[in-house]
Residue frames as qw, qx, qy, qz and C-alpha x, y, z in Angstrom:
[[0.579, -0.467, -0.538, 0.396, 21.48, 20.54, 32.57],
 [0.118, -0.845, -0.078, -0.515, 20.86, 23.76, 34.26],
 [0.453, 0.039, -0.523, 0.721, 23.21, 25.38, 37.23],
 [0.339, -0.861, -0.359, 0.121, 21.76, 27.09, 40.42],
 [0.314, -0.895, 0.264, 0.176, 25.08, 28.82, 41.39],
 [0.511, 0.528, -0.662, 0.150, 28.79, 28.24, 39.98],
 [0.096, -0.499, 0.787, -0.350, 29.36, 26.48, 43.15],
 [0.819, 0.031, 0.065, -0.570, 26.60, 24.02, 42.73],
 [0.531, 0.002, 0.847, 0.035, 26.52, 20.74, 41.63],
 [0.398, -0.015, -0.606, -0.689, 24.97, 20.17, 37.87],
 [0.422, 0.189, 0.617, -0.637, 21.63, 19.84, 38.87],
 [0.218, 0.273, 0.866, 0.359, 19.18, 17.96, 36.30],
 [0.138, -0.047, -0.191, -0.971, 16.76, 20.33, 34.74],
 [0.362, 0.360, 0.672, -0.536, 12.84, 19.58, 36.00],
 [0.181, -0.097, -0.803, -0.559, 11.03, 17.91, 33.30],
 [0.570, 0.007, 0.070, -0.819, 7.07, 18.31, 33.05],
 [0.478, 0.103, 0.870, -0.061, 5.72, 14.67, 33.65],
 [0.236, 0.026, -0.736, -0.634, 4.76, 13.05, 30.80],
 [0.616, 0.177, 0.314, -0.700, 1.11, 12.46, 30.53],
 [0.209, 0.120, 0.933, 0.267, 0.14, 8.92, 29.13],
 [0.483, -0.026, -0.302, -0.822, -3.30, 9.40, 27.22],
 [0.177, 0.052, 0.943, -0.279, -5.96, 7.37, 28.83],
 [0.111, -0.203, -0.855, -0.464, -8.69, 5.46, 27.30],
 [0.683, -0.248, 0.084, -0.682, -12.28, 5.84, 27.91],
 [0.404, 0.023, 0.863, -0.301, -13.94, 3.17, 30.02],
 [0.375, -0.155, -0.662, -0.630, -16.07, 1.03, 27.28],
 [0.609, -0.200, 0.330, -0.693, -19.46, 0.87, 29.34],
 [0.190, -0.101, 0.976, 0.013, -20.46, -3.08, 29.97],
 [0.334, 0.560, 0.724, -0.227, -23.73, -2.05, 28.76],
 [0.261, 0.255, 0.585, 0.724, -24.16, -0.95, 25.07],
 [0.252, 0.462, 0.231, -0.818, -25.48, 2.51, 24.80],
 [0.374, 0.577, 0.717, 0.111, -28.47, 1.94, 22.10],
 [0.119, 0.003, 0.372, 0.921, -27.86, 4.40, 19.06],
 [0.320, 0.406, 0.335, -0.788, -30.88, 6.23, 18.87],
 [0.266, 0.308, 0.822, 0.398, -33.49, 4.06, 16.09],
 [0.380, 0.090, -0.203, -0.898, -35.93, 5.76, 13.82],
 [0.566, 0.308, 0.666, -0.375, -39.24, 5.04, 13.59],
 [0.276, 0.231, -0.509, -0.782, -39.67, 3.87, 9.89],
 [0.725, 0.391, 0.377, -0.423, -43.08, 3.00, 8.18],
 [0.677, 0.527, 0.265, 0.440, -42.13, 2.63, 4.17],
 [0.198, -0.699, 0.461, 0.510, -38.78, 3.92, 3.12],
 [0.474, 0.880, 0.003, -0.036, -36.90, 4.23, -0.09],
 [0.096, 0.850, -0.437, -0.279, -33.13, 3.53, -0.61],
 [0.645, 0.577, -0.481, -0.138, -30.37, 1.61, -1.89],
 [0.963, -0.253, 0.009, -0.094, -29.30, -2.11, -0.79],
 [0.190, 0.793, -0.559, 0.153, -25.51, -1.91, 0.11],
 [0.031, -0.341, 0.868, -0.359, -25.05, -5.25, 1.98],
 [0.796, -0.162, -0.229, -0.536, -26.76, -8.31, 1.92],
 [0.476, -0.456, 0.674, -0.332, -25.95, -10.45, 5.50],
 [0.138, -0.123, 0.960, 0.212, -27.57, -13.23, 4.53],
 [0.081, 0.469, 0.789, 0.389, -31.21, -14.40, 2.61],
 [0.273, -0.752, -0.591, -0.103, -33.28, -12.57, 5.24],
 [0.392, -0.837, -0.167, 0.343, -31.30, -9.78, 6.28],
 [0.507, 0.614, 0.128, 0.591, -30.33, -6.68, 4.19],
 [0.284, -0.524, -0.083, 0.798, -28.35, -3.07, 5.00],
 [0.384, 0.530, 0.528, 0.541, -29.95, -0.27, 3.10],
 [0.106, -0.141, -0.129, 0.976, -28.55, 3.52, 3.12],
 [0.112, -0.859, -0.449, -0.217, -31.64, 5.93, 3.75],
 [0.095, -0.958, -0.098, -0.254, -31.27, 9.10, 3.99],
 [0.015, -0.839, 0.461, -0.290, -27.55, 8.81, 4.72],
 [0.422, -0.358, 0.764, -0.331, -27.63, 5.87, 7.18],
 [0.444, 0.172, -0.857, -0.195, -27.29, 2.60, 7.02],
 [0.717, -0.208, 0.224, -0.627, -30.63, 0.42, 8.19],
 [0.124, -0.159, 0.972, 0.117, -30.41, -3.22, 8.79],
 [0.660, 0.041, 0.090, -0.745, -33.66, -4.37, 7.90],
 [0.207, 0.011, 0.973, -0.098, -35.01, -8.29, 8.44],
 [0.352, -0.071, -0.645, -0.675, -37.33, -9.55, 6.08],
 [0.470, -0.166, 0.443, -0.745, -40.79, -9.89, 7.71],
 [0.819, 0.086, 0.116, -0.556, -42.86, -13.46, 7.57],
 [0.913, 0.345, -0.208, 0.064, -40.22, -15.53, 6.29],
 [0.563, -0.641, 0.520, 0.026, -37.14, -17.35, 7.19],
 [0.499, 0.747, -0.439, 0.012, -34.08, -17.92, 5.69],
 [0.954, 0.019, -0.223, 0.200, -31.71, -20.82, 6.36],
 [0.603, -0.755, 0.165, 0.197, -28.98, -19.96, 8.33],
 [0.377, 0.780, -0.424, -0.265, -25.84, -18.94, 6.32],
 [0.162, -0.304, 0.933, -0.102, -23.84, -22.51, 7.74],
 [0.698, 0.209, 0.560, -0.394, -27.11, -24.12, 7.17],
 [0.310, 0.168, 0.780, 0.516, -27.58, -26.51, 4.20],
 [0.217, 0.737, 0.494, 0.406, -29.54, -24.06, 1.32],
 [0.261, -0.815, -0.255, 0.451, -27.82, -20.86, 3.34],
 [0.471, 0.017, 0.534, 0.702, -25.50, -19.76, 0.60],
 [0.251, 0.303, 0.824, 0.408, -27.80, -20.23, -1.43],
 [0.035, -0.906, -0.414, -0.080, -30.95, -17.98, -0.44],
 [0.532, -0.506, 0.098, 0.672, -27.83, -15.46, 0.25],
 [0.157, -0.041, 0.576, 0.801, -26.86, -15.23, -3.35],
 [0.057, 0.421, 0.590, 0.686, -30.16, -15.05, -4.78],
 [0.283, -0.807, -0.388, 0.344, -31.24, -12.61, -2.58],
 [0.290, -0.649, 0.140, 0.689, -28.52, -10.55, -4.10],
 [0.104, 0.162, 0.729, 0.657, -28.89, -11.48, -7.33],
 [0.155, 0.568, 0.621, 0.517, -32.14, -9.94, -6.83],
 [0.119, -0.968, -0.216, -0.046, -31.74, -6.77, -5.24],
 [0.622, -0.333, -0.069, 0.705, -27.73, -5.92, -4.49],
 [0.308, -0.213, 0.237, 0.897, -26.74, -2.48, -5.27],
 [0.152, -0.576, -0.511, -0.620, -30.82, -1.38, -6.56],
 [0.331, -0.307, 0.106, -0.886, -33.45, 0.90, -5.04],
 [0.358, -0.426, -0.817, -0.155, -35.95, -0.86, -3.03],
 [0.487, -0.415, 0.175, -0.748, -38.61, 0.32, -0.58],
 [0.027, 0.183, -0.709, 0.681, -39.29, -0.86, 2.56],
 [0.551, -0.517, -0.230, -0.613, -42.81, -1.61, 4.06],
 [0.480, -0.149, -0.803, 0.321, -43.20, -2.25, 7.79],
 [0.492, -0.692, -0.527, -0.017, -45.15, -1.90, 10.77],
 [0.203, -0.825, 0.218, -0.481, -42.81, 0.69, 12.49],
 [0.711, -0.645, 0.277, -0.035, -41.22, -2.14, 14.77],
 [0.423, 0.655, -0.617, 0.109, -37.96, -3.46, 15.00],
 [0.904, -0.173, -0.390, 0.037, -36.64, -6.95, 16.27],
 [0.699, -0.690, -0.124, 0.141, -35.05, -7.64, 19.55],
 [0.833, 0.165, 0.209, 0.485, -31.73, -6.82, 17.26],
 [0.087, 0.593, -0.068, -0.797, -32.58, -3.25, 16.20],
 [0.049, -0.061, 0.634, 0.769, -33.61, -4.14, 12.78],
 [0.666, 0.162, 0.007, -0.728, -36.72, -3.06, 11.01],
 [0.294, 0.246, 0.918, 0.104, -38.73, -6.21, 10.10],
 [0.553, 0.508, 0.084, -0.655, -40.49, -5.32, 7.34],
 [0.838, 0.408, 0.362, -0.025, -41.06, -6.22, 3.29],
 [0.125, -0.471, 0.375, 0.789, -38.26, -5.13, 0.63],
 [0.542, 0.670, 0.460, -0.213, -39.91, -4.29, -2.73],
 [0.518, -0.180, 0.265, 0.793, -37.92, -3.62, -6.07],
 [0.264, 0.448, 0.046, -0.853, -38.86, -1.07, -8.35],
 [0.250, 0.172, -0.785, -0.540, -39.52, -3.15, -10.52],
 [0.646, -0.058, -0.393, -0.652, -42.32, -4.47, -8.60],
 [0.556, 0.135, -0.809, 0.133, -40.51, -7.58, -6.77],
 [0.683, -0.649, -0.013, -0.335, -41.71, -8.67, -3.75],
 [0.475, 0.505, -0.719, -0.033, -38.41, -10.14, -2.40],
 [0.426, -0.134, 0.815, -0.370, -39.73, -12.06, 0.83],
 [0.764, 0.280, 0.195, -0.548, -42.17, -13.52, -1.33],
 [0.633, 0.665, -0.393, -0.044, -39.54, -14.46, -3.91],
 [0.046, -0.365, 0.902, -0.227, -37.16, -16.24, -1.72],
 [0.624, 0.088, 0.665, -0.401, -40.40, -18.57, -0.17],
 [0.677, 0.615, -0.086, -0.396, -40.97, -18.97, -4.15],
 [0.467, 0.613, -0.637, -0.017, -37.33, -20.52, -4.79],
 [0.899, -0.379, -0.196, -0.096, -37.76, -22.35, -1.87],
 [0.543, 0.067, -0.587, 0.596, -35.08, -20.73, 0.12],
 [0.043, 0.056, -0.678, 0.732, -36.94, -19.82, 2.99],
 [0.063, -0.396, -0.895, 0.197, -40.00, -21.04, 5.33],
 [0.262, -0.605, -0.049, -0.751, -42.81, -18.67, 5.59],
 [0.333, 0.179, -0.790, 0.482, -42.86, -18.09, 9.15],
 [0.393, -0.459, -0.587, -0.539, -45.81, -19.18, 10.40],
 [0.423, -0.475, -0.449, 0.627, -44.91, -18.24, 14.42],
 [0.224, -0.439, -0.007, 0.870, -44.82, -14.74, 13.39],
 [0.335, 0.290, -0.248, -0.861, -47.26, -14.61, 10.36],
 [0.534, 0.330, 0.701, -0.338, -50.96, -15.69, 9.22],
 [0.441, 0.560, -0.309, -0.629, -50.41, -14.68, 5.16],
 [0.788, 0.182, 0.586, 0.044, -52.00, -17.37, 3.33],
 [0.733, 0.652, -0.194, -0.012, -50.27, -15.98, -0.09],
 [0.305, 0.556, -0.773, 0.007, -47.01, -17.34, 1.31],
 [0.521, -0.182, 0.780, -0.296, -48.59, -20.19, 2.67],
 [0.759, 0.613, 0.073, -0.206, -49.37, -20.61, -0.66],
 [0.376, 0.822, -0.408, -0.131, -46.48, -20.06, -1.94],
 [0.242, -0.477, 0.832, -0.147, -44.12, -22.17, 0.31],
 [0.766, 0.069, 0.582, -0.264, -46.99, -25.24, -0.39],
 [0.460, 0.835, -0.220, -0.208, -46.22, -24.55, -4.03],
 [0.368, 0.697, -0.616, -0.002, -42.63, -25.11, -3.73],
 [0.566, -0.184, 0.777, -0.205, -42.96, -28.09, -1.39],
 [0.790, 0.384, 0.441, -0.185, -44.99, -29.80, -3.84],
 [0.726, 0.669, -0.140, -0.075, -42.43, -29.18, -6.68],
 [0.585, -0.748, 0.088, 0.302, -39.60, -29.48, -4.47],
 [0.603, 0.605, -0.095, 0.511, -37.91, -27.04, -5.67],
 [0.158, -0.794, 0.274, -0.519, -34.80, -25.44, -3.36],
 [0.107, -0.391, 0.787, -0.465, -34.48, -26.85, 0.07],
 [0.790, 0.091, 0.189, -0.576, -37.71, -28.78, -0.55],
 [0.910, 0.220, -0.300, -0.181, -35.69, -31.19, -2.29],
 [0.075, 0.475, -0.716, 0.506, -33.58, -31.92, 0.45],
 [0.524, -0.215, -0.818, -0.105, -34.95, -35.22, 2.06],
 [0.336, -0.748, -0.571, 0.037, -35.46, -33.76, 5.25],
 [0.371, 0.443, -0.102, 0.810, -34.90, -30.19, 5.46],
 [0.504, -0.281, -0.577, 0.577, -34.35, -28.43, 8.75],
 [0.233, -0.913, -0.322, -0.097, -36.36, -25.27, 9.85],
 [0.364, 0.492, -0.430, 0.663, -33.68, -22.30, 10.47],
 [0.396, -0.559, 0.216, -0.696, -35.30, -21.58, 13.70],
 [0.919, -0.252, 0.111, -0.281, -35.06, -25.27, 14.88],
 [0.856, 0.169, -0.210, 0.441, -31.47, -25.47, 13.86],
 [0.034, 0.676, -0.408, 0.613, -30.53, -22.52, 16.17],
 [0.709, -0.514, 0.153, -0.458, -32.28, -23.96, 18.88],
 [0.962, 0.087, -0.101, 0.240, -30.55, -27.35, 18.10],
 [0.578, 0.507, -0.299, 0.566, -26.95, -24.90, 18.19],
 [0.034, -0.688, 0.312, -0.655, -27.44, -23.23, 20.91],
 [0.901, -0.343, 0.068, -0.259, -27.84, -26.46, 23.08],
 [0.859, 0.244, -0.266, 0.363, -24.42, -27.65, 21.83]]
């Protein structure tokens, strides 16, 4: 405590308000991180969401990238697991390249092909094990319309599932609940 005069009162000493730190305002409308425009890329598969949707560092950054022509079971879905794992089992933690059209879904992710070095095609390969549809809303490629007729006819995968559900007809079906 600090004195004016000996005849004073003890006078409390003037303290500098304390200053609370205040937050930014989070905006109610997601600023959109600035996307690249990729054609065919190059890197390494760090994260595999689920059958049809991978994370792969390029050039520093992590890309989500959604597998183009083909659909994967929803991870809750009956055979979702499933096209999960062997998605990873064939690409986690390798090199793959990329091929796409330069666009990206409504999501931000590229929609393209993943390719290992070894050659794999892996959208092709899932529609092969019969875990996922070739999507024929979004694509006219008779070699997975091959393919997928293939694994119907051996039913091998979700084909042997008496009556297996379209992933894109079990969202619709969820999002009604």
């Amino acid at each position: 405590m600090g004195y004016r005069s000996a005849s004073d009162k003890p006078v409390p000493e003037e303290k500098a308000p304390i200053e609370k730190p205040v937050k930014a305002k989070k905006s109610k409308s997601k600023a959109k991180k600035s996307l690249r425009h990729l054609t065919v890329f190059t890197g390494k598969v760090v994260g595999i969401k689920d059958g049809d949707t991978f994370e792969i560092l390029y050039d520093s950054i992590t890309e989500r990238v959604r597998l183009a022509e083909i659909d994967c079971p929803e991870k809750s879905q009956a055979f979702g697991k499933n096209a999960r794992q062997y998605a990873s089992d064939l690409c986690f933690g390798k090199t793959v390249t990329v091929t796409s059209d330069g666009k990206r879904d409504r999501y931000g992710r590229v929609v393209g092909t993943i390719t290992t070095t070894d050659g794999t095609n892996v959208n092709e390969e899932l529609v092969k094990a019969g875990l996922a549809w070739h999507y024929k809303h979004y694509s006219k490629s008779k070699t997975l319309d091959a393919i997928e007729e293939q694994a119907r006819k051996q039913k091998i995968g979700l084909w042997a599932d008496k009556d297996p559900v379209a992933p894109w007809d079990w969202r619709k079906e969820r999002r009604r609940k």
